[in-house]
C-alpha positions in Angstrom: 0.0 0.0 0.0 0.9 3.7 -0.7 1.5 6.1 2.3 0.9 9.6 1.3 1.0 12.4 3.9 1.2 16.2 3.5 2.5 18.6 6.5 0.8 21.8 6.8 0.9 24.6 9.1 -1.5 25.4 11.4 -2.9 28.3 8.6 -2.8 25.6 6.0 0.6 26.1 4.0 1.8 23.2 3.0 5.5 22.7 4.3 6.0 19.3 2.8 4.7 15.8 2.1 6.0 12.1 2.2 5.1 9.1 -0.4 6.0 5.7 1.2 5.3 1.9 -0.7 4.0 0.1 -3.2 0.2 -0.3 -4.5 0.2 -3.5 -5.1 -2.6 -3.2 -7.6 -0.7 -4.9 -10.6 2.0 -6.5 -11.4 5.7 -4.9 -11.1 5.9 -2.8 -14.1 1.7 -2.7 -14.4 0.7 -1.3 -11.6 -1.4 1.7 -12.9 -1.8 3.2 -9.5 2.1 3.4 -8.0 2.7 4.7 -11.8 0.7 7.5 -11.7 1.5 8.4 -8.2 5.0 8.3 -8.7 4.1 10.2 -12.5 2.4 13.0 -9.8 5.0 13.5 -7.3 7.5 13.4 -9.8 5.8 16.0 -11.8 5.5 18.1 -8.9 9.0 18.4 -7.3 10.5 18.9 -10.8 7.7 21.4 -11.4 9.0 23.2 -8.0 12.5 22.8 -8.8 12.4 24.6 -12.5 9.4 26.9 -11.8 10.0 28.5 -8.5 12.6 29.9 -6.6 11.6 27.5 -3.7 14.3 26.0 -1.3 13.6 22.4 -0.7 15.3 18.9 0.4 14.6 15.9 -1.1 15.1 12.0 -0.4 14.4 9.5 -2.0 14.5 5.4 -2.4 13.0 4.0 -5.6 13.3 0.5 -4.2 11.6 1.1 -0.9 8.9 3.3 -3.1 9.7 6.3 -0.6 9.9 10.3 -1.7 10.3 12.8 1.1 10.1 16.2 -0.2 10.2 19.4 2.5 10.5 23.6 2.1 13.3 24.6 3.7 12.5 27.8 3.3 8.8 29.5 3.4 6.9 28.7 -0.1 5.8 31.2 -2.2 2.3 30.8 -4.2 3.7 28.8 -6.9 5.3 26.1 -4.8 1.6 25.8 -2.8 -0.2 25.3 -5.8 2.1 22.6 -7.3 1.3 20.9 -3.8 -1.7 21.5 -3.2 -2.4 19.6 -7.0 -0.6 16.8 -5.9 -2.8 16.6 -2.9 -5.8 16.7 -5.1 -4.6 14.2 -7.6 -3.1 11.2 -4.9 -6.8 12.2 -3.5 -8.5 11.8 -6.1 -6.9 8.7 -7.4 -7.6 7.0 -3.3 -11.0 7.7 -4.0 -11.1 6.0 -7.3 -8.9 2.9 -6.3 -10.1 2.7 -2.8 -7.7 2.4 0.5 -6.5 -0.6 0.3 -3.6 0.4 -2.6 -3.9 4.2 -1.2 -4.0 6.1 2.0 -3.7 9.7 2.4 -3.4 11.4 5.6 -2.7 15.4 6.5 -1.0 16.2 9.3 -0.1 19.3 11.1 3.0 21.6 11.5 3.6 19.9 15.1 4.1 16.0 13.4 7.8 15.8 11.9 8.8 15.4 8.4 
């Protein structure tokens, strides 16, 4: 199963998220719904990277299915949108494939990163 959760602030900035796992919902190489969450997070932290002047740190481990993205400095609009998409799109792809290939959870600046 995938693990998605994204860190806000208490005003609702995102500050970061973390992708952990495998669906499961196919085959290695098939499986529709790791490929187009990893196709989304991707997307978004290159999307950051070459159309913002956001800080950030990421890590990563293909083989563990794990992407850890976090601002290390405060966002501007830009970087929250591309975020706040990717929240919408893992979201809407849980509600399409169900939780038992996706959870999403959204946690508060006082949880760590």
């Amino acid at each position: 199963m995938i693990k998605a959760i994204f860190y806000r602030k208490s005003d609702g900035t995102y500050k970061g998220f973390s992708i952990s796992g495998h669906a499961m919902f196919g085959k290695y190489g098939k499986d529709i719904v790791c490929s187009a969450v990893s196709v989304l997070a991707i997307n978004t932290v290159n999307s950051i990277d070459c159309l913002t002047d956001n800080q950030f740190d990421v890590e990563e481990d293909e083989d563990g299915g794990l992407l850890k993205f976090k601002f290390t400095s405060e966002p501007d609009k830009k970087g929250q949108l591309l975020i706040e998409s990717l929240a919408l799109g893992i979201t809407d792809i849980k509600e399409e494939y169900g939780d038992k290939y996706l959870k999403v959870k959204f946690k508060d600046k006082s949880e760590t990163l």
